[in-house]
C-alpha positions as CSV (number, residue, x, y, z in Angstrom):
1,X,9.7,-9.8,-7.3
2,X,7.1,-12.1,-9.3
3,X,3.7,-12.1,-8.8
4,X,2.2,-14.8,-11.0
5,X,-1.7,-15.8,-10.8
6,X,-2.9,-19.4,-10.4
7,X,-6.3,-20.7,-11.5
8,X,-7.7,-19.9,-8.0
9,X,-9.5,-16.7,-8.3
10,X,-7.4,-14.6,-5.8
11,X,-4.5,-15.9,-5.5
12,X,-1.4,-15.5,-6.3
13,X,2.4,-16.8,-5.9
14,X,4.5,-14.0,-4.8
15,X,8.4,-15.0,-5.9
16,X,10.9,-13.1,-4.2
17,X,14.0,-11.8,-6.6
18,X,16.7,-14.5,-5.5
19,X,20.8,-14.7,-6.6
20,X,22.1,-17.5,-7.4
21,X,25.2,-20.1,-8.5
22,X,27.3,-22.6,-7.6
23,X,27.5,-21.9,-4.3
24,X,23.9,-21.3,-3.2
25,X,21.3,-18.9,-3.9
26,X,20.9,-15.5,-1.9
27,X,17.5,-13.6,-1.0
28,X,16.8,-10.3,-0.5
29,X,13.7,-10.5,1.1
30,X,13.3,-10.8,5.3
31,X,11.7,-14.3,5.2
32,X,11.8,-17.2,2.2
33,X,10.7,-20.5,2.2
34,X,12.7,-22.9,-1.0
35,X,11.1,-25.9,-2.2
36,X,13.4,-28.3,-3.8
37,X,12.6,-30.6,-6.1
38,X,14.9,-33.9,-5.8
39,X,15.5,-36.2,-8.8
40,X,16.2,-39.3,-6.7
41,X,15.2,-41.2,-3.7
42,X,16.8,-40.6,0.0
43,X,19.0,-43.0,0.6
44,X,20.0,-42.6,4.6
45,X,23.3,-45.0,3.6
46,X,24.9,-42.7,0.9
47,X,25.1,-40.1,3.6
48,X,28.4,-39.7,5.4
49,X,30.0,-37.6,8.0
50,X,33.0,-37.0,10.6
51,X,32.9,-38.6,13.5
């Protein structure tokens, strides 16, 4: 686990170890919350599924 300091006096980010590859990442911490950051706009007609 991570604990890095911000430039608020008190507090802190606390990283949890994670696993990752190609297939995902894996956490081994009872709660997480991933932030993703995207390279492109949403485009709701690129998306496809079955039917």
């Amino acid at each position: 686990m991570n604990v890095i300091d911000t430039h608020i006096p008190d507090v802190k980010i606390i990283e949890p170890q994670a696993f990752g590859d190609d297939r995902g990442f894996y956490v081994t911490s009872d709660e997480a919350e991933f932030v993703y950051k995207c390279t492109d706009y949403y485009n709701p007609h690129a998306e496809v599924s079955l039917q």
